[in-house]
Kinemage of the C-alpha trace (Angstrom):
@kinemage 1
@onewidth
@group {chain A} dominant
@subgroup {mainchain}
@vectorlist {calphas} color= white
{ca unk a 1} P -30.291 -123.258 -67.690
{ca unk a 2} L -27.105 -124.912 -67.617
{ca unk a 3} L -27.256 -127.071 -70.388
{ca unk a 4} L -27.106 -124.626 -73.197
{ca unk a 5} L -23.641 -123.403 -72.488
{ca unk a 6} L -22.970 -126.728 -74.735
{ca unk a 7} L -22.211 -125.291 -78.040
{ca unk a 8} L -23.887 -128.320 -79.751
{ca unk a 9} L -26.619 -127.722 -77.400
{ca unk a 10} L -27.134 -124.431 -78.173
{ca unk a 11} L -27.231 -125.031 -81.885
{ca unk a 12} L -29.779 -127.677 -81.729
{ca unk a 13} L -32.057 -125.168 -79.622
{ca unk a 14} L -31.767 -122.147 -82.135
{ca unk a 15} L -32.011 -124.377 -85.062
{ca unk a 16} L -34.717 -125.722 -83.505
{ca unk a 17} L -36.964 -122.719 -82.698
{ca unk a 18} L -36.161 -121.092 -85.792
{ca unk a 19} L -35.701 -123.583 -88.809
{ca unk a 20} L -36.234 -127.011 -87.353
{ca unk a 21} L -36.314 -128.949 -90.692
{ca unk a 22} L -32.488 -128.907 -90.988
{ca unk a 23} L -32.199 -130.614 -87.680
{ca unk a 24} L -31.975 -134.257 -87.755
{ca unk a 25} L -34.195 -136.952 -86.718
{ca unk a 26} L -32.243 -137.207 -83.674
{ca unk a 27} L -31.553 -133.379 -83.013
{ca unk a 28} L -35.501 -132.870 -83.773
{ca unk a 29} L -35.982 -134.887 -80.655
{ca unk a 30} L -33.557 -133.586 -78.461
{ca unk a 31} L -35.136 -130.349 -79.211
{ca unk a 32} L -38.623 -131.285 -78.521
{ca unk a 33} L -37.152 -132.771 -75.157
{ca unk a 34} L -35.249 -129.714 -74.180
{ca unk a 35} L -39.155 -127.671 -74.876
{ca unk a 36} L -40.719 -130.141 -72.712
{ca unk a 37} L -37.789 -129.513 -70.092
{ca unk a 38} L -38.726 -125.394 -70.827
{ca unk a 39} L -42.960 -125.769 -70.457
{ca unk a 40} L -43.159 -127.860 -67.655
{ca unk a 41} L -41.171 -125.324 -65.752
{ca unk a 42} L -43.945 -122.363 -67.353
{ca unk a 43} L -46.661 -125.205 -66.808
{ca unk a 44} L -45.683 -125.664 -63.336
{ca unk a 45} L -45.735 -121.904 -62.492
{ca unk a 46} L -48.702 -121.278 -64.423
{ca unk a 47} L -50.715 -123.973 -62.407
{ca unk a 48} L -49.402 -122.063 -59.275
{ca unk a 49} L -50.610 -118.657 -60.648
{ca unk a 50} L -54.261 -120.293 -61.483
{ca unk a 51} L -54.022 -121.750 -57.977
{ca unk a 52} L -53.749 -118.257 -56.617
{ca unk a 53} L -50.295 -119.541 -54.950
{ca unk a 54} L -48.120 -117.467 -56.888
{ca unk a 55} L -48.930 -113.607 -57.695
{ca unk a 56} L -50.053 -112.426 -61.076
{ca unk a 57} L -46.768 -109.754 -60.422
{ca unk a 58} L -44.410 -112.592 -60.660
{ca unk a 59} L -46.040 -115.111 -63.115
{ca unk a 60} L -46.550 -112.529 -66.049
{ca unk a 61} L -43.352 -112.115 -66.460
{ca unk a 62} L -42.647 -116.041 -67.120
{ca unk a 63} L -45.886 -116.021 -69.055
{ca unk a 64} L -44.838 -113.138 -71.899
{ca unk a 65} L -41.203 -115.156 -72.092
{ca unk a 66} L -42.841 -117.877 -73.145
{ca unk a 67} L -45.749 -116.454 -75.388
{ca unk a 68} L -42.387 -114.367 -77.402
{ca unk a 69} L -41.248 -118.480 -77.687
{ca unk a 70} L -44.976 -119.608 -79.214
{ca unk a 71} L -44.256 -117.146 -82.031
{ca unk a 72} L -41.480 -119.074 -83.699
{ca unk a 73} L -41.273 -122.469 -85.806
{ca unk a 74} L -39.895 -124.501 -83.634
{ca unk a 75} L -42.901 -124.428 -81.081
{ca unk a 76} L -45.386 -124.910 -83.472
{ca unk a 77} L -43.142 -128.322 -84.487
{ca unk a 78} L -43.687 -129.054 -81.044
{ca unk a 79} L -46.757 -128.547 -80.160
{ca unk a 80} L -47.580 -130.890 -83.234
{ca unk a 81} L -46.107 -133.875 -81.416
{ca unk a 82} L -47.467 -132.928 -77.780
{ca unk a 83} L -51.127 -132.305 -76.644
{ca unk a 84} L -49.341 -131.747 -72.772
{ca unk a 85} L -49.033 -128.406 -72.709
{ca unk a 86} L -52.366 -126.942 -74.314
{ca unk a 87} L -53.925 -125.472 -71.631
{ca unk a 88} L -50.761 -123.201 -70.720
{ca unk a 89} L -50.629 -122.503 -74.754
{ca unk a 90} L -54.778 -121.749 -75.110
{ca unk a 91} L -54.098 -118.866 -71.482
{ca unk a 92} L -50.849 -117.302 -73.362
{ca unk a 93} L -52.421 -116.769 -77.014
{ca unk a 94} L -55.270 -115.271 -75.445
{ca unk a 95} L -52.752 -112.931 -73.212
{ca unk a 96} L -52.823 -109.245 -74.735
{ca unk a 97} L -50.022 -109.098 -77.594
{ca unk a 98} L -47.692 -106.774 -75.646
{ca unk a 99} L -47.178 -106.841 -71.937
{ca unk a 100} L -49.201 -103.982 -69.892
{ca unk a 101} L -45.339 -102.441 -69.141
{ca unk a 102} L -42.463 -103.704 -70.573
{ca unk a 103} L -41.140 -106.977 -68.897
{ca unk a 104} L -37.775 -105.150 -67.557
{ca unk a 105} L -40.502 -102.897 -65.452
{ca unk a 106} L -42.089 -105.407 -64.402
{ca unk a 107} L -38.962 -107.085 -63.157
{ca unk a 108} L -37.797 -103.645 -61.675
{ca unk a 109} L -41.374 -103.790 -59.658
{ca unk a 110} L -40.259 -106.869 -58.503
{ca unk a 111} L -37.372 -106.395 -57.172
{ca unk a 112} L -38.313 -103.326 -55.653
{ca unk a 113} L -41.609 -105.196 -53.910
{ca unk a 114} L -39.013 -108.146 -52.917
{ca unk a 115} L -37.361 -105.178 -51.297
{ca unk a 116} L -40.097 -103.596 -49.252
């Protein structure tokens, strides 16, 4: 995404996911904005998956980038101020730990499907 070529951007967001206390008021906000920006993208394309209009193949990848995000601070800050995205949270903590092949595999498969 675009926006976090921004330097100050880019602060705020690692800050954020990693010690979100020394944010500010203000920053904490922007940060919880720029996550709802984030999982409503993985919300949308999880919906699609459960819909059955978008393959298990390409959603899994999406879904391990974002359970690696649950792990840290900032999301659990987050998710203490927002209810919204609980289902796509409850599907990814019950996802296996580690991805059935590593995600740059999966990504090669992919491709090489997109190919054929």
């Amino acid at each position: 995404i675009s926006m976090f070529s921004d330097a100050e951007v880019s602060r705020i967001c690692h800050l954020g996911f990693y010690d979100v206390e020394q944010l500010t008021g203000d920053e904490q906000n922007r940060f919880s904005h720029m996550l709802n920006t984030i999982f409503n993208i993985y919300r949308n394309l999880y919906h699609q998956y459960i819909d059955g209009t978008y393959t298990e193949e390409r959603w899994l990848p999406f879904a391990y980038e974002a359970k690696q995000m649950m792990v840290t601070p900032g999301v659990d800050f987050f998710r203490s101020r927002t209810k919204t995205y609980e289902d796509l949270f409850t599907y990814l903590e019950q996802l296996p730990a580690e991805s059935p092949q590593p995600l740059s595999g999966l990504m090669s498969q992919i491709r090489q499907n997109a190919r054929a």
